[in-house]
N, C-alpha and C positions, 0 to 999 in steps of 0.2 A: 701332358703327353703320356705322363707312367699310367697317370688315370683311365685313359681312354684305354693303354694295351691290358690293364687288368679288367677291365669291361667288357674287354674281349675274349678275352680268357677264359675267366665265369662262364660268359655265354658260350664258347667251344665247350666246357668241360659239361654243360648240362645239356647239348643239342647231343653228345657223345654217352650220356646217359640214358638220354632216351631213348636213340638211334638201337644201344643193343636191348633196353630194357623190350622194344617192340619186336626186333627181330628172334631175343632168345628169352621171353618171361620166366620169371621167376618167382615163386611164388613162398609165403608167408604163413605160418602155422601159428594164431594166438590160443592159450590153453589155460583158461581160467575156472581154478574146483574142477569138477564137473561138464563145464562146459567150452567148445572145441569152434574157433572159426580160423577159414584159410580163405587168403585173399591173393593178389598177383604186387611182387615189389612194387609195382607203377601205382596203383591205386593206395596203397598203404602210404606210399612216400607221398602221393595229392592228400590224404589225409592227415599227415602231419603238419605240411604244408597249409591246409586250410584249420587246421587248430591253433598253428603259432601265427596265423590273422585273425581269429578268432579273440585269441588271447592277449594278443598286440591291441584290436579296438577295445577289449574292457581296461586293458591297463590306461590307455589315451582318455578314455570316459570317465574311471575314475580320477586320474590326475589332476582332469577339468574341473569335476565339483570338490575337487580337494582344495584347489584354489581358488576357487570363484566363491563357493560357500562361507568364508572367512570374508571375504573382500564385499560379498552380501550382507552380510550380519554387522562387518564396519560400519557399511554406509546406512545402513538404518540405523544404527547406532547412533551415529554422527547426524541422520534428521533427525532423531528422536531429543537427544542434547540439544540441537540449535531450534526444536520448537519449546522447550523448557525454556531454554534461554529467552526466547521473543515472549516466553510466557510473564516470565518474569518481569523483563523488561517495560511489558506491558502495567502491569501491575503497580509497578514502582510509578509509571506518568500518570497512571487512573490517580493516586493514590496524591500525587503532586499537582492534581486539576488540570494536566494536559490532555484534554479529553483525545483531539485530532490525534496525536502521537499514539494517543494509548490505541485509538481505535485502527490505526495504523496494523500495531504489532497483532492486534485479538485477530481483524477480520482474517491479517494473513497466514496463523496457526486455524481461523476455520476453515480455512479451504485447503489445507495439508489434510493428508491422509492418517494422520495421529488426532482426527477431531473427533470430537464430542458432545456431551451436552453440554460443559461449563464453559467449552470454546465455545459453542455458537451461541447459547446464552448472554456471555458477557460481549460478545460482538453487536446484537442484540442491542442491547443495552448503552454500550459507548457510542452505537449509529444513531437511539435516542437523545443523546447528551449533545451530539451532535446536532442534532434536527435534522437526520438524515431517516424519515419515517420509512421510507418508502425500502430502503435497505432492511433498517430495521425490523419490519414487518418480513421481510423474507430470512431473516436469519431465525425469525423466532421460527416459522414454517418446518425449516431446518433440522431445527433444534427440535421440533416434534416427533423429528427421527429418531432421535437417540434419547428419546423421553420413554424411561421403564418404569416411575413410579408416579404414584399420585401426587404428591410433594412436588418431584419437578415439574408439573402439569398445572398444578397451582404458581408454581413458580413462573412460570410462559403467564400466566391469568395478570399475574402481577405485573409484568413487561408490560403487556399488552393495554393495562390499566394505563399506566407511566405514560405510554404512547397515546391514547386517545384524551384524556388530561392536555398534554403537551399543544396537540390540533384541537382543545375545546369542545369535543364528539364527548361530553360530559356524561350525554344519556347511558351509552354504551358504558364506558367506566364504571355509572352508577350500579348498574345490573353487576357486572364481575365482583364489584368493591362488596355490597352487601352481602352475598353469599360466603366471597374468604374471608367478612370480617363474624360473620355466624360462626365460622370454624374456626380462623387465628384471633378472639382476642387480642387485646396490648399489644397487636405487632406495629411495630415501630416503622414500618415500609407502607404497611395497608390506612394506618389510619391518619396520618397526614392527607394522603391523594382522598381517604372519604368527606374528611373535614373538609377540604376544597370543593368539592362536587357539592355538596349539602348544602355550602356555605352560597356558592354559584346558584342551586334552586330553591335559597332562602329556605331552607327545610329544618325552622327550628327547633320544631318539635323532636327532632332525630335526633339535632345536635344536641339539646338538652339533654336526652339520655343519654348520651354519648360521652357529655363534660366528667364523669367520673374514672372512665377508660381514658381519658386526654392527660387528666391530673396524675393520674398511677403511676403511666409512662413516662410523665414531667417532656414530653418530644418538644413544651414549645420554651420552658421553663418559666421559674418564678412570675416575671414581672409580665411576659407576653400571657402566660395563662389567663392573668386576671382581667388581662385588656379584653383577651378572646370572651370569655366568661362572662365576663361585663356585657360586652355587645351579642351574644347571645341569647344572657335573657333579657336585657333591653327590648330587641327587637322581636324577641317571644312575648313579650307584655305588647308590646307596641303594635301590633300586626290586628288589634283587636283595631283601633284608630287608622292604621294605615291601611285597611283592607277596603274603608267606608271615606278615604280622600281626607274626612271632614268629621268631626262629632256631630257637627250641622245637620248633616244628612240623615242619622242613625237617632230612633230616639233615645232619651236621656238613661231612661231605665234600664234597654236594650244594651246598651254601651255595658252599665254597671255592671251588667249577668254575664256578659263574658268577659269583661276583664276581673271580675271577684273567679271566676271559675277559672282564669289561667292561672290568677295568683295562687290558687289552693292548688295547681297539678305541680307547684315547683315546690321541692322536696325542703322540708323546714329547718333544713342550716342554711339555705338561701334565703329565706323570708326572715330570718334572725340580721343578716346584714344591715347596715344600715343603708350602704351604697342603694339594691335593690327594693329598700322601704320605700328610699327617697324617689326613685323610679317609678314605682307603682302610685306614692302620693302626688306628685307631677301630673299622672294619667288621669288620677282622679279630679284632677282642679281642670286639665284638659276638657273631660268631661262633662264640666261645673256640677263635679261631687264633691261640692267644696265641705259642706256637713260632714260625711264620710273621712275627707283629709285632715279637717280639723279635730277629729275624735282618734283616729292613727298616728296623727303625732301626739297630742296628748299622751294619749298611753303610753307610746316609747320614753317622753323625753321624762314622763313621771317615774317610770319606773328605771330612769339613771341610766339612759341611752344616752353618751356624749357626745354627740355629731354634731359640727358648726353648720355640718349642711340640711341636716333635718332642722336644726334651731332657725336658719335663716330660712327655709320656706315658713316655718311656725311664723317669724316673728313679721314675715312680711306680707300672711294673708288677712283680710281684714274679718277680725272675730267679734260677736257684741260684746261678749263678756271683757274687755282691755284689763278691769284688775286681775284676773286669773291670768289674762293672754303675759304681764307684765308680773306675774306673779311666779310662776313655769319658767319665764326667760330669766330673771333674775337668781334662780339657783343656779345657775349654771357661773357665776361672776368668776369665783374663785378659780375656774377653770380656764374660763377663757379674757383674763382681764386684760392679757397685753394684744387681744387681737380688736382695732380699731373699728371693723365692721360687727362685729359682737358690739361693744360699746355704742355705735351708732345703733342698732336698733335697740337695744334698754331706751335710751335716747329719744327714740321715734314712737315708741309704744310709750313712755312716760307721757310724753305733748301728749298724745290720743287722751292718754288718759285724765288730760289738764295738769299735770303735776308738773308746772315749768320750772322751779327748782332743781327739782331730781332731773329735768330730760335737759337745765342747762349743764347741770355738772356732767352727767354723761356724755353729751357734745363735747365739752370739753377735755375732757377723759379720752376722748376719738382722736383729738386735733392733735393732743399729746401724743399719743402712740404715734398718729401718721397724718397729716395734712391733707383733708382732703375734702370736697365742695362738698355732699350731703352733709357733714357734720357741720361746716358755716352755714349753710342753706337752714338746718334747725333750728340753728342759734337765731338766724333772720325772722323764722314766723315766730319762735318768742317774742322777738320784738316788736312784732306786727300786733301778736295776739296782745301784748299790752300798750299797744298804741303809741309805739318808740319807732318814729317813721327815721329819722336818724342814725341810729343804730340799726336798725335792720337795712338799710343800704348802706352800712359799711359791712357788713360781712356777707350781703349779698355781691358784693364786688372782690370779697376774699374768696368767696366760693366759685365765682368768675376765672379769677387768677389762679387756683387751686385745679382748676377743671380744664384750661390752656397752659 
């Protein structure tokens, strides 16, 4: 009630203001320097009046961004923290192989308004891991947006490689993989996915140039290298054979010219091996260049190549010359004398050579180190060849038992 009569009051005291301001005006002399304005009390006092409204809304306007400006700057503060955080967090499940989690936290800092190129990159990326290609392929899109240099442009090339690899669109791959591997050498990302695409269009010849940038980076290490390596130029010698079904097919000579012409394009700390001798003398007796095979291991094993496995094709092609063939194998004793299949062919090449003496003791010499049917089976045509039908069906029946 006191309320209302002071409301009323107010209002008498300025309707009585007015009332004489209109009846008797009164007027106002402003005198600033030089210069002189006069106005009527009514209009001076509506003008102070609309300056302390004036002055009233910029105080309310500033007040507003006073407070609101802080409580702005909070809250993007506070997205900015909680997308670091899911950044993180991400990081840590990539990092632990929970692809689905990781790709969780990446996708949902790509679609905040703090995203980039690493966010939509590694979204990218963990929707691959996923086998979510289809996602994938639109993140990289994306990420095209906020791609400023040529490095991360290359980087999207790489994605994208990882992506068609994945769905076996290998051609495509191939095209992006050759170009960034003209530019990135030894990269450690690019040359895996090339090796597989190469490897998928049997593209030896590549991968043989390739096997020195594979070795550098060690990506497959020691013991897979040699496997890869191995079956590389295997299947780079081999392709001369595999291309024609058959040696049958191709003539004899034809054969020799391109498999002597692959052998000479592989660089000679590979043709020094012995693994890839033996590879290439294989091909040769494939191709019945048996002359040729029999003159390449000669020369290796003469000149104190110790390999049981070039000894054992030597010792089990059949050559005219038997004293020389038995002559070659026999320096090698010392070397290989606790190994029973070494013994066995001294053994088999001794008989050849009629020296049943020497190819019994050898047999024997086998049976000692390891028990096993070729070496009774030896001992049995001795005894054929001297006309011991008793003895050789006793240890054709050891060679029986030896071999069940």
């Amino acid at each position: 009630m006191k309320g209302y009569m002071l409301w009323l009051l107010i209002l008498f005291f300025v309707a009585c203001s007015f009332y004489f301001l209109f009846d008797s005006p009164s007027y106002v002399l402003i005198s600033f320097k030089s210069y002189t304005f006069e106005t009527t009390l009514l209009s001076f006092i509506l003008c102070l009046a609309s300056l302390f409204v004036v002055l009233y809304i910029i105080k309310s306007v500033l007040l507003f961004f006073l407070n609101t400006v802080p409580s702005f700057c909070k809250n993007l503060s506070n997205n900015e923290q909680n997308v670091k955080n899911k950044f993180y967090n991400g990081v840590v499940y990539a990092f632990l192989g929970e692809w689905q989690v990781a790709y969780k936290y990446f996708s949902y800092i790509a679609k905040s308004k703090q995203k980039n190129f690493i966010y939509t990159i590694s979204a990218a990326m963990l929707a691959n891991k996923n086998k979510n290609y289809l996602e994938a392929e639109n993140w990289l899109i994306e990420s095209k947006k906020y791609c400023n240099t040529v490095e991360q442009y290359d980087v999207i090339n790489i994605v994208s490689s990882k992506i068609y690899i994945n769905q076996e669109q290998y051609k495509k791959a191939y095209d992006l993989l050759t170009k960034l591997n003209s530019k990135y050498s030894l990269n450690f990302l690019i040359l895996p996915m090339l090796m597989t695409t190469l490897t998928y269009f049997k593209d030896w010849d590549n991968l043989l140039r390739l096997l020195p940038d594979i070795q550098k980076t060690n990506i497959l290490g020691s013991d897979k290298y040699i496997a890869f390596e191995h079956n590389v130029i295997s299947e780079f010698l081999h392709k001369v054979i595999n291309q024609n079904n058959s040696s049958q097919n191709l003539n004899k000579d034809m054969i020799l010219e391109k498999l002597n012409y692959n052998w000479k394009q592989l660089p000679t700390n590979y043709k020094k091996k012995p693994a890839y001798i033996s590879v290439y003398v294989k091909l040769l007796i494939t191709a019945n260049c048996n002359e040729l095979a029999i003159k390449i291991l000669e020369q290796h094993l003469c000149n104190g190549v110790y390999n049981l496995e070039l000894i054992s094709i030597y010792g089990n092609l059949k050559i005219k010359n038997d004293a020389k063939q038995l002559k070659i194998l026999e320096a090698f004793v010392n070397e290989f004398h606790h190994n029973y299949k070494f013994m066995f062919l001294l053994g088999k090449t001794s008989l050849n050579n009629k020296l049943l003496g020497k190819a019994y003791s050898y047999f024997e010499k086998s049976i000692a180190i390891q028990k096993n049917a070729l070496a009774y089976k030896g001992i049995a045509d001795i005894y054929l060849f001297e006309n011991k039908p008793e003895q050789a069906i006793k240890f054709f029946n050891l060679a029986f038992n030896a071999a069940y």
